[in-house]
Each structure stands twice: as structure tokens, then as C-alpha cells.
MARNU-817622 format. One record per residue (C-alpha): residue number from 1; chain; x negated, y, z. Coordinates in Angstrom, 2 decimals. Layout:
<vokes>
 num chaine       u       v       w
 NUM      A       X       Y       Z
...
</vokes>
This chain:
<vokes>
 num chaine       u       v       w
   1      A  -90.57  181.62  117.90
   2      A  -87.02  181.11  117.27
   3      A  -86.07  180.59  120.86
   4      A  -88.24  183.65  122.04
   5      A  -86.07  185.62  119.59
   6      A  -82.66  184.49  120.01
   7      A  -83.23  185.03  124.30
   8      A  -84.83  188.44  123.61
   9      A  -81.57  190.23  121.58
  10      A  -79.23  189.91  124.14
  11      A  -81.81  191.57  126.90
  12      A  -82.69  194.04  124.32
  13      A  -79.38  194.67  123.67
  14      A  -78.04  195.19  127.76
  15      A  -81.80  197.40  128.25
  16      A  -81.04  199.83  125.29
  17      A  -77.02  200.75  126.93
  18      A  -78.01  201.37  130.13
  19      A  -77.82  204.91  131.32
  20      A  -80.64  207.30  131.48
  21      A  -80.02  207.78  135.03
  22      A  -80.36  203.82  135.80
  23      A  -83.47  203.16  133.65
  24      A  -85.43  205.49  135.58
  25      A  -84.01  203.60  138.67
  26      A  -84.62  200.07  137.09
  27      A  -86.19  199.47  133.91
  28      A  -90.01  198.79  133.89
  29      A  -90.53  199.62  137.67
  30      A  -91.58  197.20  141.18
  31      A  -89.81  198.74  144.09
  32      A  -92.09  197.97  146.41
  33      A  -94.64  200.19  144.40
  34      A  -94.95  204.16  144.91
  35      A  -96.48  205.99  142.43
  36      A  -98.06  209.42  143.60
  37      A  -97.76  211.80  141.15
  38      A -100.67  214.13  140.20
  39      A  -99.70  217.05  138.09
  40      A -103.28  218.71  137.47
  41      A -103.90  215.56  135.60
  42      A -104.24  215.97  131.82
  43      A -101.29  213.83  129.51
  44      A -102.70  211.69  127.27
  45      A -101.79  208.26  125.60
  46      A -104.28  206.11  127.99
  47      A -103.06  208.07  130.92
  48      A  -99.90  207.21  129.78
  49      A -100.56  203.49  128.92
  50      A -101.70  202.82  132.80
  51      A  -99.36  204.85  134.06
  52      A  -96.92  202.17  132.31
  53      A  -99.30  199.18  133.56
  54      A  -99.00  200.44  137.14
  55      A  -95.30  200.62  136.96
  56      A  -94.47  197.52  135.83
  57      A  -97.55  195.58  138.03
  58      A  -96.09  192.18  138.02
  59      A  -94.79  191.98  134.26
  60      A  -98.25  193.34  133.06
  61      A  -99.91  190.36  135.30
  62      A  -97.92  187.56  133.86
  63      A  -98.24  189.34  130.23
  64      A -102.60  189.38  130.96
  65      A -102.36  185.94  132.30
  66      A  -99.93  184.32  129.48
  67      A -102.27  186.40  126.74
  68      A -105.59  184.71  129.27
  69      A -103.92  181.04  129.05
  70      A -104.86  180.15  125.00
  71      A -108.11  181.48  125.51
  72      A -109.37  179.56  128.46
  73      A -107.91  176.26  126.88
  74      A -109.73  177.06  123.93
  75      A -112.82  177.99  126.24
  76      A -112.58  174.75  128.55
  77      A -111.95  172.52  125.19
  78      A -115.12  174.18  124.09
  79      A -117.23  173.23  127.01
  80      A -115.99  169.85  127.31
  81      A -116.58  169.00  123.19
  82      A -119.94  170.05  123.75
  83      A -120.80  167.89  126.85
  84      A -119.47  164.54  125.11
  85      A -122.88  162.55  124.71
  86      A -123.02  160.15  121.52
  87      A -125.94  157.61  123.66
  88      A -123.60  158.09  127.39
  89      A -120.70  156.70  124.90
  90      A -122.54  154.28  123.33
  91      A -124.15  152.97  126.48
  92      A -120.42  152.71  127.84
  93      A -118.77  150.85  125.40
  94      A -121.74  148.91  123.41
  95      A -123.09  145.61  124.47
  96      A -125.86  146.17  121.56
  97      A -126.80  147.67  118.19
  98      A -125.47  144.99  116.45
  99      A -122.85  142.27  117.56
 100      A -121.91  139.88  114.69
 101      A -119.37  137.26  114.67
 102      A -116.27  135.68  112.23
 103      A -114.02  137.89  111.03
 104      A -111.18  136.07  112.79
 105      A -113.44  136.51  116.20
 106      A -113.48  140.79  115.86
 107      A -110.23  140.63  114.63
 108      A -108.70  138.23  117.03
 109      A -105.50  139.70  116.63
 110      A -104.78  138.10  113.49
 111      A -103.15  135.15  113.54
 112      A -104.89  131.47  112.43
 113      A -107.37  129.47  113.87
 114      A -110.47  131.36  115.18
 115      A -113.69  130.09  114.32
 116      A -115.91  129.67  117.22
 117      A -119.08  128.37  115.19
 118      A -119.63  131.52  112.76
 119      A -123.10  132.20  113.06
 120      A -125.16  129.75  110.60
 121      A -128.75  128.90  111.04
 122      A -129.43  130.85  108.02
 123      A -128.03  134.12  109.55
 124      A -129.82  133.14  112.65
 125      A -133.27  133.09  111.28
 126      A -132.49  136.64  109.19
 127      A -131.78  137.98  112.39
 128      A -135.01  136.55  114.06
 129      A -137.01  137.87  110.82
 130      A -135.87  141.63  111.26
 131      A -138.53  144.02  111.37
 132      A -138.19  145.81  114.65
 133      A -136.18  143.24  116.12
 134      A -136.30  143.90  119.87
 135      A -134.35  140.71  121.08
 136      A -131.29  138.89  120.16
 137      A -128.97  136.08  122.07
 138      A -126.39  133.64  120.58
 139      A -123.23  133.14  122.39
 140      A -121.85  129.87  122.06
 141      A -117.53  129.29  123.01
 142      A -115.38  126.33  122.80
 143      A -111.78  125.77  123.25
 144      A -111.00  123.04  125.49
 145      A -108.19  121.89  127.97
 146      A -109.15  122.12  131.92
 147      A -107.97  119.05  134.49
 148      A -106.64  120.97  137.53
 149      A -107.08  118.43  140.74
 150      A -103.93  118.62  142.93
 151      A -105.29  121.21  145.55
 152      A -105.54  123.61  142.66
 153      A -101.64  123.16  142.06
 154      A -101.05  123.31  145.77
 155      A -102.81  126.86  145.80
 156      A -100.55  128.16  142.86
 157      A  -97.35  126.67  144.15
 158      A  -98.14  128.72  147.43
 159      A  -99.34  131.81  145.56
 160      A  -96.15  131.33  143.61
 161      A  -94.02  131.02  146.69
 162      A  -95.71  134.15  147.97
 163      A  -96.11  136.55  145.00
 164      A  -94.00  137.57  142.02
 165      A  -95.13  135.76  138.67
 166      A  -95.47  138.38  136.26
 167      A  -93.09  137.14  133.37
 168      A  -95.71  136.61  130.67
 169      A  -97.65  134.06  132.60
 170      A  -94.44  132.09  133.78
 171      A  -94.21  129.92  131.16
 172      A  -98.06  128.83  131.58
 173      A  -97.99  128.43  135.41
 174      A  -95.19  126.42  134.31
 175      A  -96.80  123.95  132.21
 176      A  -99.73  123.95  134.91
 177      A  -97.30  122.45  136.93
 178      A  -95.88  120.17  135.35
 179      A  -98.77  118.56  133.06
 180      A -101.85  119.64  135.39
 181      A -103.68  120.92  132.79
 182      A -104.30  124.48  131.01
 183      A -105.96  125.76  127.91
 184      A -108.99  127.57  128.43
 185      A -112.42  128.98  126.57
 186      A -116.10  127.56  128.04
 187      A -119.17  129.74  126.99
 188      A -122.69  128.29  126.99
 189      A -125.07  131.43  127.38
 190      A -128.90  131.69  128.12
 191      A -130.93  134.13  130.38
 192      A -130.77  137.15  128.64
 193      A -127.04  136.70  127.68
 194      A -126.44  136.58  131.50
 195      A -126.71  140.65  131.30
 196      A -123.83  140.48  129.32
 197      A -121.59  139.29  131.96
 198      A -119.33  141.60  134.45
 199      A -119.41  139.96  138.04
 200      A -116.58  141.00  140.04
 201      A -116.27  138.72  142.76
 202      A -119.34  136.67  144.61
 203      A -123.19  136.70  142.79
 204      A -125.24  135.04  140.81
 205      A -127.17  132.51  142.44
 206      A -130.34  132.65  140.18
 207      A -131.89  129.02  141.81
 208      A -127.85  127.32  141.19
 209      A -127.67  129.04  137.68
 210      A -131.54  127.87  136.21
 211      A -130.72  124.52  138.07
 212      A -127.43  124.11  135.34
 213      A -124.84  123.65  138.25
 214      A -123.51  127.08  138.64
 215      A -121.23  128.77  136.82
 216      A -118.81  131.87  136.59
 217      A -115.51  131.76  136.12
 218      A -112.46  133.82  135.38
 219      A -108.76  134.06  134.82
 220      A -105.66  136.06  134.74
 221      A -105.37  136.34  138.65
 222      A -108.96  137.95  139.21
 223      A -107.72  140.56  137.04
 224      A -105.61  141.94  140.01
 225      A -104.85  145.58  141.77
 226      A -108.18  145.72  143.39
 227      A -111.40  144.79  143.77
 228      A -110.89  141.60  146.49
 229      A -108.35  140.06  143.66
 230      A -108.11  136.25  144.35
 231      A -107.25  133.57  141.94
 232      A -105.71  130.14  143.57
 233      A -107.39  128.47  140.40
 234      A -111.17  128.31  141.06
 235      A -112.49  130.56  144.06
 236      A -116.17  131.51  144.26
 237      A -117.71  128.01  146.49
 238      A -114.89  126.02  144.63
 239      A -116.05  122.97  142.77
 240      A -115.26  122.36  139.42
 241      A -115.18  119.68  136.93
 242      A -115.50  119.36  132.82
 243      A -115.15  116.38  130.78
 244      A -117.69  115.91  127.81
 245      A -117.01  114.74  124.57
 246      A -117.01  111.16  125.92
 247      A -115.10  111.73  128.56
 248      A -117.49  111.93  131.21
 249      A -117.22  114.40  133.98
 250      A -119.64  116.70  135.01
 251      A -119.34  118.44  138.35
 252      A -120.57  121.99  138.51
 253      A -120.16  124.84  141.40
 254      A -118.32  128.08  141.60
 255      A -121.07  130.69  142.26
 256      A -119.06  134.13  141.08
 257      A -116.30  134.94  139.01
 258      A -116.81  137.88  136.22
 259      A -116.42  137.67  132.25
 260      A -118.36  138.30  129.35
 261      A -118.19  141.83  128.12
 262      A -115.60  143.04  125.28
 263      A -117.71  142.35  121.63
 264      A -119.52  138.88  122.78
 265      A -116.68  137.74  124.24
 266      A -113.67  135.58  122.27
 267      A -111.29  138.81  121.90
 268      A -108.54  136.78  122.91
 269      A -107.35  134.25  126.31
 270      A -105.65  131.33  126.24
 271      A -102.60  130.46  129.11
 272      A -103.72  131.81  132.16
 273      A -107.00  133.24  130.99
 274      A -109.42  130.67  132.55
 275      A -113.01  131.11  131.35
 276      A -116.08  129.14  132.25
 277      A -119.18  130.23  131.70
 278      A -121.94  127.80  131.45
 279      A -125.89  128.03  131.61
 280      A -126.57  126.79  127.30
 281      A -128.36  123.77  128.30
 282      A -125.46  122.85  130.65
 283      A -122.99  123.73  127.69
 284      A -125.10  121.62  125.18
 285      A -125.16  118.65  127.28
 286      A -121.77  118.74  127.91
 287      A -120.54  119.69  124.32
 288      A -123.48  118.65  121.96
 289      A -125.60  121.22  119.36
 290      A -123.03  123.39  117.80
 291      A -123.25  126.89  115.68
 292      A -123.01  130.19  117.85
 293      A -119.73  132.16  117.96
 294      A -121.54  135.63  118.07
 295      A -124.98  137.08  117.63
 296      A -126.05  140.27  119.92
 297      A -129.19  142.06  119.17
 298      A -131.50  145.02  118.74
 299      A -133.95  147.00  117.13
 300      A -136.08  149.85  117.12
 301      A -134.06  152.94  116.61
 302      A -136.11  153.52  113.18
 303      A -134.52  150.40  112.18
 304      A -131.32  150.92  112.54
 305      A -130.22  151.86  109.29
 306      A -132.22  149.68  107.23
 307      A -130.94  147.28  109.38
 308      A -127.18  148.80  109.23
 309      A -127.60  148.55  105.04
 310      A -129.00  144.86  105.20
 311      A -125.84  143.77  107.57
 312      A -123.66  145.28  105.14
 313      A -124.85  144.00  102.07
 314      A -124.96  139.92  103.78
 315      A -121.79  140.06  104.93
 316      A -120.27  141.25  101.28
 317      A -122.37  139.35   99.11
 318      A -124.00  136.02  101.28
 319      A -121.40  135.01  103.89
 320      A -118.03  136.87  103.39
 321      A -116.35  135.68  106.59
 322      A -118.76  137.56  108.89
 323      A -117.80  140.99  110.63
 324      A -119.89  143.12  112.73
 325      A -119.88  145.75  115.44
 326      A -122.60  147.97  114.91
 327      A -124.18  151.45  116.80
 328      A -122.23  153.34  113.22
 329      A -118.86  151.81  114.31
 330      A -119.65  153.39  117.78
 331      A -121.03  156.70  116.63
 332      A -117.54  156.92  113.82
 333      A -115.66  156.21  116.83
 334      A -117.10  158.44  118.91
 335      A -116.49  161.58  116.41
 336      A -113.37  160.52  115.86
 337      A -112.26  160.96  119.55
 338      A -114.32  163.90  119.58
 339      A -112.60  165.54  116.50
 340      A -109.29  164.35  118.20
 341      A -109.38  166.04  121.59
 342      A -110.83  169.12  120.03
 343      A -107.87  169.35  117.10
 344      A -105.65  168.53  120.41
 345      A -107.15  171.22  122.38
 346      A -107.18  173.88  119.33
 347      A -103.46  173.20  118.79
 348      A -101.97  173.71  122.52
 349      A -104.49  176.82  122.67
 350      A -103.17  178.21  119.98
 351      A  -99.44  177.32  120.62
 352      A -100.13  179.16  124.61
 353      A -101.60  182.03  122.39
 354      A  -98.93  182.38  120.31
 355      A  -96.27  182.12  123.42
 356      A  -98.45  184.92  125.26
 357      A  -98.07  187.32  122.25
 358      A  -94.53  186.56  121.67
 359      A  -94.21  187.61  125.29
 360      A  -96.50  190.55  125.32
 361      A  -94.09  191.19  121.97
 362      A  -91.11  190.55  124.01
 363      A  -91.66  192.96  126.70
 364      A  -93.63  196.00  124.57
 365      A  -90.12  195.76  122.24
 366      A  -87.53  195.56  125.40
 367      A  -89.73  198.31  126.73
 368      A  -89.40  200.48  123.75
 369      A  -85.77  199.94  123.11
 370      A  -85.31  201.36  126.97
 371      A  -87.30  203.89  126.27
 372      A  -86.02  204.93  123.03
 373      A  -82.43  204.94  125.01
 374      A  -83.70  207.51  128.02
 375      A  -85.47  209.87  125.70
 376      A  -82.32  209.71  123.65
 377      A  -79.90  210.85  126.76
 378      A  -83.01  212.81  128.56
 379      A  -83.93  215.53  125.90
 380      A  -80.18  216.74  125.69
 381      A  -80.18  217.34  129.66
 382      A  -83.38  219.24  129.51
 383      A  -82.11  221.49  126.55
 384      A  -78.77  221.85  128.71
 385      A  -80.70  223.03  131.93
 386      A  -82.87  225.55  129.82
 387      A  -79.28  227.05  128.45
 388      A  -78.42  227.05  131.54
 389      A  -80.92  228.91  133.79
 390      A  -80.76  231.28  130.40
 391      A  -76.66  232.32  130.90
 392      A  -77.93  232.56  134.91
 393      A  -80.75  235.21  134.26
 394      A  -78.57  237.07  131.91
 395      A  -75.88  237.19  134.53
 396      A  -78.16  238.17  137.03
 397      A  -79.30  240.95  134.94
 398      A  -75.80  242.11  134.34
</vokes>
């Protein structure tokens, strides 16, 4: 507002001096525009006020289209509130109703040691005992530290010869190198949990997979600029081999490479990312009977709230390390970014409102004020020329 009024005075001020004479030349009219001029036609204040409209065509179509501007943003932020869908949203973003873990697993950015064995048998068979429990799956991780065979190394030494390291991998291609080994997170999951998981390169080879010698894979290099992304770690037909807890090696295959989606997965990657996820009874065998890291499940949507309430009350009063995701956290989320685009939508159609009736302001006041000026100089003319053709009769006469 303060802008708008410090640039109009100065305008306002040059429009009021100007001559009679050149406002009726300049002020308020297109050149390019005639105006024929009908005198039968009755004065009036609307013939007058689009009289003024045609004159000044293009400054009346920017004033109608800056006055237009806040109320079509308001209109389109309208519409588009309105469309958001709370089940498209949920659907998008939620791998279930429920998804409960450790608190340091949801809130992996905390630092400590994140427990990968949070879900206790007891929880286990309370979720199992639900009424209107529609299914459930366990997600078992483990932290462990991968062998890389030497034609692994040779592929990142060439990829690294090739391609630009991005600076905060470096360091961890760097230890690759030099120790052949990196850091990295195995998953044992069942059938169902296999919906779960995001293939983006290769398939899942349902005959390898129930046979517990495929698995997927995943790292920082599949996570490229496009959809045939390569990683010179373990490539989809790639063997690959984990030690067990007596040091015994188990040799499985490559089928696809993909991850586990956001809330069942870890929340967090170690070195270069590498995941490996295992069919459970290959994980088991390999890593022995340990606690899941998350439970994912559903119920009936009449349910949900008792089931939202009983959640609640075992995580405050039974086992106080556990956190959950539920279909509320989703729904709060979801109005929040609702309530946020339409407070952000509101606010810049009001601000373009406001600008198009400081300029409608601007130019009805600049208007007036030249105006005000030719009347001013015009009605002492007029009264001239009627003395005038007065002392002309008179000597006419005489």
C-alpha cells in the first residue's frame, strides 16, 4: 500500500498541472480509438461512466483484469480444496491402517542405537486377537556388514572412473575400497509383505522367491536420474552371498532390485544404502528366530477407532517404547496440508485483490485530479465565449 502511494503522488501531481488544452489531447484517451459523437443522446451518469470506459479501453482492461485476478485465485483455490480426496491421500502415502514399530524406528532421525527387534510376542498376539483384524505381516531387519567379491570393486572403480561421486557417498565408496566391505540392512519378509515392496528394476520371480534363493536388492546408485539407473554393486542376475551367524555362506540370486516402502521400512540407510531383502524363512535360517522390527496391519473400517484408542492406550501404559503410524496420523496430515494450501491460496487472493483495488484506486483518483484540473480552466473559457458573442450582438445591433 505504501509503495502504490508514494508512485501515485508524483503522477497525480504532473496529471493535475497540465493544461486544459493537453488533457483533452492526452489524459484518459487511446489514440488509435475514435469516438463518434451522438448529440440526440440523453447525459446521464452511466452514459457518462462508459463514455469514460470507452476512452480509456486499455487502462479499464488491465483495471477489470487486475480487480478479476484475486477472485479467480480464490475461485481455482476453491475448486482444487474441494477435489483433495482424504482415501486417494491415504492410499498414496499409507502402507496400512496401522504400522507399529520402536520409537527409535519412526523416529529414525534421532540419534542412538535403533532397535530392530521392537515388536514382542505379546504385542504380536494383541494384534492377531483384534476384532476385525483383516491381516497383518511382521517385518523382520538386521544390521549386518556385506563381503563385496573383487568384481564388485572392479565395477565401482570403473563407475568411479566414469561418473562423478556425489560428495556424501565418497567417504563410503572409499572404505569399500579399501576394506571390501560395507554396512548394510537385510529384511526377512513373507508373502504378503512382498506387496510392500517397490520394484524398480527386473521382477519378481515368484518360483526363485518361494524356492528361498531370490532376493531384491537396493542401494544408493539405483536411486539414479531415471528409470534404467544401474548400480555396479549387485545387478539384477548378479549372485550374491551372506554369511550366517556361524560364518557360513549362503549363496542367493539377484532377481530385481526395489525397496520396502517408507513406514515398514528402517527410516534410515547405512553407507551406500545396500538393502537385501530376503524371503523370512531364508532370513531365519540365515539369522536365527528373532523379534519383528515393525508390525503392518488392518481392520474393518468400523474398527478403526476402537482399534486407534486400544493402540494408544498400549503404547502409554504396557510398552512405552512403541510408536505407531496410524490412518488418524494420515487423515491430521492430510487436513493440515489441506488447511495450508487453502490459508496459502486465501492470502495471495486477497493480497492480488487488494493490488487490483489499489489500482482501480490509483487510476479513478489520477483521473479525478485531471479532471478536476480541465473543469477548473474549461468553465472560465466557456463563460469568456458567452461574454463574448454578447459584446458581438450588441455591436451588431449598434
Amino acid at each position: 500500500m505504501l509503495t502504490v502511494y508514494i508512485s501515485s503522488l508524483r503522477p497525480c501531481r504532473y496529471a493535475a498541472r497540465i493544461s486544459a488544452v493537453e488533457a483533452v489531447r492526452y489524459v484518459g484517451n487511446d489514440n488509435d480509438v475514435t469516438i463518434k459523437v451522438k448529440r440526440s443522446r440523453r447525459i446521464t451518469p452511466y452514459t457518462m461512466a462508459i463514455g469514460n470506459l470507452r476512452r480509456g479501453r486499455r487502462k479499464a482492461f488491465l483495471v477489470i483484469v487486475s480487480l478479476s485476478l484475486g477472485m479467480i485465485l480464490l475461485n481455482t483455490t476453491y475448486t482444487a480444496v474441494t477435489g483433495f480426496d482424504l482415501e486417494t491421500y491415504i492410499n498414496m502415502y499409507a502402507v496400512a491402517d496401522f504400522c507399529v514399530s520402536d520409537y527409535t524406528i519412526l523416529n529414525a532421525a534421532l540419534p542412538g542405537i535403533h532397535n530392530l527387534n521392537g515388536i514382542s510376542a505379546e504385542l504380536m498376539q494383541e494384534i492377531e486377537s483384534r476384532p476385525g483384524l483383516e491381516d497383518s505381516v511382521y517385518i523382520y531387519a538386521r544390521s549386518i556388514t556385506q563381503q563385496i567379491p573383487d568384481e564388485v570393486i572392479e565395477r565401482v572403480l570403473q563407475q568411479r572412473i566414469s561418473d562423478q561421486i556425489v560428495r556424501s557417498v565418497e567417504d563410503s565408496v572409499n572404505t569399500l575400497v579399501q576394506y571390501r566391505t560395507t554396512d548394510a540392512i537385510a529384511y526377512g519378509i513373507d508373502d504378503l509383505a512382498l506387496n510392500l515392496v517397490t520394484v524398480t528394476k527386473g521382477g519378481v520371480d515368484k518360483e526363485l522367491w518361494e524356492s528361498g534363493k531370490g532376493v531384491i536388492i537396493d542401494d544408493f546408485y539405483y536411486h539414479g536420474t531415471g528409470p534404467e539407473s544401474d548400480s555396479p554393486l549387485y545387478q539384477v542376475g548378479d549372485d550374491i552371498i551372506l554369511t550366517d551367524l556361524n560364518g557360513v555362506g549362503h549363496t542367493y540370486q539377484v532377481m530385481a532390485a526395489g525397496s520396502i516402502e517408507g513406514d515398514a521400512s528402517t527410516h534410515y540407510l547405512l553407507d551406500l544404502g545396500l538393502t537385501i531383502i530376503l524371503p523370512l524363512e531364508s532370513y531365519r535360517e540365515i539369522y536365527g528366530e528373532t523379534q519383528p522390527m515393525t508390525a503392518v496391519f488392518n481392520v474393518a473400517d468400523a474398527q478403526r477407532e476402537a482399534t486407534e484408542e486400544w493402540l494408544e492406550d498400549y503404547s502409554v501404559n504396557m510398552e512405552k517404547n512403541l510408536d505407531y503410524i496410524s490412518y488418524r496420523t494420515y487423515e491430521e496430515e492430510f487436513q493440515e496440508s489441506k488447511a495450508t494450501y487453502t490459508m496459502i491460496g486465501n492470502v495471495l487472493g486477497a493480497i492480488l485483490a487488494l493490488m487490483g483495488l489499489l489500482n482501480f484506486i490509483n487510476v479513478t483518483v489520477t483521473s479525478m485530479l485531471a479532471r478536476q484540473k480541465e473543469m477548473a480552466v474549461l468553465v472560465p473559457l466557456a463563460f469568456y465565449r458567452k461574454m463574448n458573442r454578447k459584446s458581438i450582438v450588441e455591436r451588431l445591433r449598434t
